[in-house]
Structures are given as C-alpha cells and as structure tokens.
C-alpha positions as CSV (number, residue, x, y, z in Angstrom):
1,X,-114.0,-56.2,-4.6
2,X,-110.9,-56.1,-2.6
3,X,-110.8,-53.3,0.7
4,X,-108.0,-51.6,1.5
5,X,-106.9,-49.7,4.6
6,X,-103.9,-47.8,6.1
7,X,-102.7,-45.4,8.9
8,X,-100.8,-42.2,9.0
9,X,-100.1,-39.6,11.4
10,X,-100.3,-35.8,10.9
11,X,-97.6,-33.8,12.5
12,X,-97.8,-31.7,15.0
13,X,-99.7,-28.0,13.9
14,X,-100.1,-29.4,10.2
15,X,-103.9,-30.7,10.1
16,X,-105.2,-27.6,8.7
17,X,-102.4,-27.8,6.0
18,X,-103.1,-31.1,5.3
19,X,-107.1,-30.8,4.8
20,X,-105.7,-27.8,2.8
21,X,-103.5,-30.0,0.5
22,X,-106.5,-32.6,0.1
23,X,-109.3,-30.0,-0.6
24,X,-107.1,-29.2,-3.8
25,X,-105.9,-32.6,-4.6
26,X,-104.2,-32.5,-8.1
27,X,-106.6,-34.0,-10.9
28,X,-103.7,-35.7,-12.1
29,X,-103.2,-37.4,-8.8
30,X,-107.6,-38.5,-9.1
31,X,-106.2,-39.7,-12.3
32,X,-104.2,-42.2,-11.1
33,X,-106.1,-43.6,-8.4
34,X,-108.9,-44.0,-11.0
35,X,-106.5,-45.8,-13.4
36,X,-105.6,-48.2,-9.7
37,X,-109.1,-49.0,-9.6
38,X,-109.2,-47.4,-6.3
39,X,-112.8,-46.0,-5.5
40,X,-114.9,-45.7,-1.9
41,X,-112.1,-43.6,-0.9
42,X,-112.1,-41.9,2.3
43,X,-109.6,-40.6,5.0
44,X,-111.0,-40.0,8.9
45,X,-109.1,-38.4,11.3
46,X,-108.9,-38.6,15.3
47,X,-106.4,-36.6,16.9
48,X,-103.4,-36.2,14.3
49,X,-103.9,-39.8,13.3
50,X,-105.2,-40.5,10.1
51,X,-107.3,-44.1,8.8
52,X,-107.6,-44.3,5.3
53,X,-109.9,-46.8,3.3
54,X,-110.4,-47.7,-0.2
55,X,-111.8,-50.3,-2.3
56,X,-109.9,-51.6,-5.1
57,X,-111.7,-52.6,-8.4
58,X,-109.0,-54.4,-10.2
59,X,-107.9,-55.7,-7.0
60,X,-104.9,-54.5,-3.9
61,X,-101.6,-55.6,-6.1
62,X,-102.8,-53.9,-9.3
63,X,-103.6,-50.8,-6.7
64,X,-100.6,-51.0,-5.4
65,X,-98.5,-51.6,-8.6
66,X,-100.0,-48.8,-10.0
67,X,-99.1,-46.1,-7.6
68,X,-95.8,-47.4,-7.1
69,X,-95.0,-47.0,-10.8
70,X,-96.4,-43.3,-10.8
71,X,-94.4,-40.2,-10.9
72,X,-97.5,-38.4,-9.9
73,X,-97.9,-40.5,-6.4
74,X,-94.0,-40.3,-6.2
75,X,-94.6,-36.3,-6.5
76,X,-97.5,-36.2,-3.8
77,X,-95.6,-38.4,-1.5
78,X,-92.5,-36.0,-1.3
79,X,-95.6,-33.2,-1.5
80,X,-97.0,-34.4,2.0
81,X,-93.4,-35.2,3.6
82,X,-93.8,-32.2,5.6
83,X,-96.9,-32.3,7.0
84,X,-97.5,-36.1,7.7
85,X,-95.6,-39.3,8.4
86,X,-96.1,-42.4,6.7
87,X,-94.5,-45.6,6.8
88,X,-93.9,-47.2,3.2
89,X,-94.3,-50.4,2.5
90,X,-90.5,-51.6,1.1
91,X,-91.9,-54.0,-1.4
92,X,-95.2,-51.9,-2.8
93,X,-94.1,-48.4,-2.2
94,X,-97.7,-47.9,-1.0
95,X,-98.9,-47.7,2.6
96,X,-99.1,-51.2,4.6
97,X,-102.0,-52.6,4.2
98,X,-104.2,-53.2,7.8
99,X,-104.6,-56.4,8.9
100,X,-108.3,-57.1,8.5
101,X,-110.3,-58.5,12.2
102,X,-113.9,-58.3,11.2
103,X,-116.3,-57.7,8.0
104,X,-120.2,-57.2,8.2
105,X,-121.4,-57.7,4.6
C-alpha cells in the first residue's frame, strides 16, 4: 500500500470554519476518495498548518488521477479557497506529495 502525505496552511481566523467544513464533508466528496482508493485518512493540525496523510489502495497515480478528473474535488477545492491555502501540484492537480525520510513498519 502506497502512503501519501501533504501540507496546507489555514488562514488566519478560519480554523474553526475549516473544522466546520470537514465535520460536514459532502458524501459525494467520501465518494470519491473511496473510488481513489484513498483510506487511513487523517488531517492534524499545529498552529494554522495542516499535515494530511492517506494511504492509497490502488496506488498514489491512480489517487491522484482520480481526484484530478473529479468535478466534485474541483468543487471542494474552490469550496476551501477561502479558508485555506494550498499549493497544487501543476501535473496531478492534487497536493504535492511529501518527500518520505523515514518508515517504521
């Protein structure tokens, strides 16, 4: 199983809006990171920044194919604009992936 991890940062005054948004994620937007494969998902926060970490069943490119294609991800993204900022990755249209420095199994 593939991991993958990404950062974010909240903007200023927004957290609570942002925990808001999540707490009432959109089934259709579950939907889709089922259909990714993505599972083991979490998002911790220190500060405003945000780490995010998921495992990918059918592996990081199908993950990441899949939510670039999808109108529902497309709709969440410009959904969060306002209270977080994100860097894109130009070829994926997902987040960059973290470069990996150590892995207990």
């Amino acid at each position: 199983m593939e991991r993958y991890a990404w950062k974010a940062v909240v903007k200023e005054g927004k957290m609570e809006e942002y925990q808001r948004r999540h707490d009432n994620i959109w089934p259709e937007m579950k939907a889709v990171l089922k259909e990714a494969g993505i599972c083991n998902y979490t998002i911790w926060k220190s500060g405003n920044e945000l780490f995010g970490y998921y495992e990918c069943e059918k592996g990081r490119e199908y993950a990441s194919k899949v939510q670039a294609e999808s109108s529902v991800v497309a709709r969440w993204n410009e959904y969060m604009k306002d209270v977080m900022v994100m860097e894109m990755d130009p070829v994926t249209g997902a987040q960059p992936l973290l470069t990996e420095v150590f892995f207990l199994e």
